[in-house]
C-alpha positions as CSV (number, residue, x, y, z in Angstrom):
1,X,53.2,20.8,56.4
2,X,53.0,16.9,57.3
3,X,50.6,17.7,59.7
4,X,47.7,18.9,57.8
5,X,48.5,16.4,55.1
6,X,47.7,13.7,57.7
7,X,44.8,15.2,58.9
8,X,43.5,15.8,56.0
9,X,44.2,11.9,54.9
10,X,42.6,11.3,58.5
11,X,39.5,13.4,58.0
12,X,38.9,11.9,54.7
13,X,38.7,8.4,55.8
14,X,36.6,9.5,58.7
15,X,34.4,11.0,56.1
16,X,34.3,8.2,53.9
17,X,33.7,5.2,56.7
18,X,31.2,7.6,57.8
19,X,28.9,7.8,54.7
20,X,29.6,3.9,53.7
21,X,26.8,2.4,56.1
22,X,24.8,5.9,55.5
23,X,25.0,4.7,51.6
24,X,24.1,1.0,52.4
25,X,21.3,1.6,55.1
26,X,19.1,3.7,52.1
27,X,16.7,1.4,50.3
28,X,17.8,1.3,46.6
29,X,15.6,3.2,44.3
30,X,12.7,1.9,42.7
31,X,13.3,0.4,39.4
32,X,11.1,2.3,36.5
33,X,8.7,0.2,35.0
34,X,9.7,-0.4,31.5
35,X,6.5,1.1,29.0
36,X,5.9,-0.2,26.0
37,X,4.7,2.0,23.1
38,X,1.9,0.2,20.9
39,X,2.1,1.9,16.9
40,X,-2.2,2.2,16.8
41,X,-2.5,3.8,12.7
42,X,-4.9,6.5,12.7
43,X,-6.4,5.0,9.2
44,X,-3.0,6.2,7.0
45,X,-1.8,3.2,5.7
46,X,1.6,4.4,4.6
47,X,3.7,4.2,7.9
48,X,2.2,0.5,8.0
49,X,3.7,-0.1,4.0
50,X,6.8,2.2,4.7
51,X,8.0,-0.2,7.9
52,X,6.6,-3.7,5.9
53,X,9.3,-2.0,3.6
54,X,12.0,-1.5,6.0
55,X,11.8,-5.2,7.1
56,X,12.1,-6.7,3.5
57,X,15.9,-5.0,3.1
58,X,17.3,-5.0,-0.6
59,X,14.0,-7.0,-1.7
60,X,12.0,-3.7,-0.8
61,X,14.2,-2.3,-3.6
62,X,12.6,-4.1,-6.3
63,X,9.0,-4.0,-5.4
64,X,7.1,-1.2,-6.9
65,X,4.9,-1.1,-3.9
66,X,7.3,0.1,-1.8
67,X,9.1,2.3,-4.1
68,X,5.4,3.7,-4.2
69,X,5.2,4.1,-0.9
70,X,9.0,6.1,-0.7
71,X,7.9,8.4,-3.6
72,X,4.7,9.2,-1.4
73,X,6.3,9.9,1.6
74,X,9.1,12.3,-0.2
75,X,6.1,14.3,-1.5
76,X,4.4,14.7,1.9
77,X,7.8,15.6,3.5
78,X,8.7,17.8,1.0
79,X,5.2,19.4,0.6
80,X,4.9,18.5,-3.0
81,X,1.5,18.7,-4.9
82,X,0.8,15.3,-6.1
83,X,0.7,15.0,-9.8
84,X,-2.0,13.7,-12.3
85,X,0.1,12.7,-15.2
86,X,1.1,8.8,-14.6
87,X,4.7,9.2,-16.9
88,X,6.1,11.9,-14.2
89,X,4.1,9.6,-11.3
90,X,5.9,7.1,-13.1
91,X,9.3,8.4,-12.8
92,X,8.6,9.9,-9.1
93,X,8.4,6.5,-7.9
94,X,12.1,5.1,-9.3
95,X,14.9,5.3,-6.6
96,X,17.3,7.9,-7.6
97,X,20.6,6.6,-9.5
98,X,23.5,5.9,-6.7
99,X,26.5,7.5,-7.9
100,X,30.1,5.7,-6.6
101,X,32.5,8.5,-5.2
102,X,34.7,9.7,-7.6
103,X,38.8,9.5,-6.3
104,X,40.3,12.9,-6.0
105,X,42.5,14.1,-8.5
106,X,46.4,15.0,-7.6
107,X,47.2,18.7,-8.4
């Protein structure tokens, strides 16, 4: 039972002093260029407004350009027709009320 133990310990450091100056002889692989994307609008100026919006933070809250610009963007991604009347255009644009998480209640 020894026996095959140490040959098998034998034959894996054979192996593994084998394939060391196999691994080290290989040139390394090529390092991938690194590609830069470039945003180039196709004459929609929302994405433009929509990331000015995400750089501004908490400001972007209170400008009514950018909640302008979140109320169109909801309607495209939910398909919505856009609406004439300027009071519900009005209330479209308002962020929605945050609501704090309410503790749960011991039964």
């Amino acid at each position: 039972m020894r026996l095959f133990a140490r040959i098998g310990a034998i034959g894996f450091v054979a192996v593994a002093l084998t394939m060391t100056p196999l691994q080290l002889r290989e040139e390394p692989n090529a390092v991938p260029v690194e590609v830069a994307t470039v945003f180039e609008p196709d004459g929609d100026p929302l994405p433009l407004q929509l990331r000015a919006c995400a750089q501004m933070g908490e400001l972007a809250l209170s400008t009514p350009d950018c909640r302008a610009a979140w109320a169109e963007k909801r309607r495209r991604f939910l398909g919505l027709e856009r609406k004439t009347d300027s009071a519900t255009a009005d209330a479209s644009a308002a962020p929605a009320p945050y609501l704090e998480p309410q503790p749960a209640k011991d039964q």
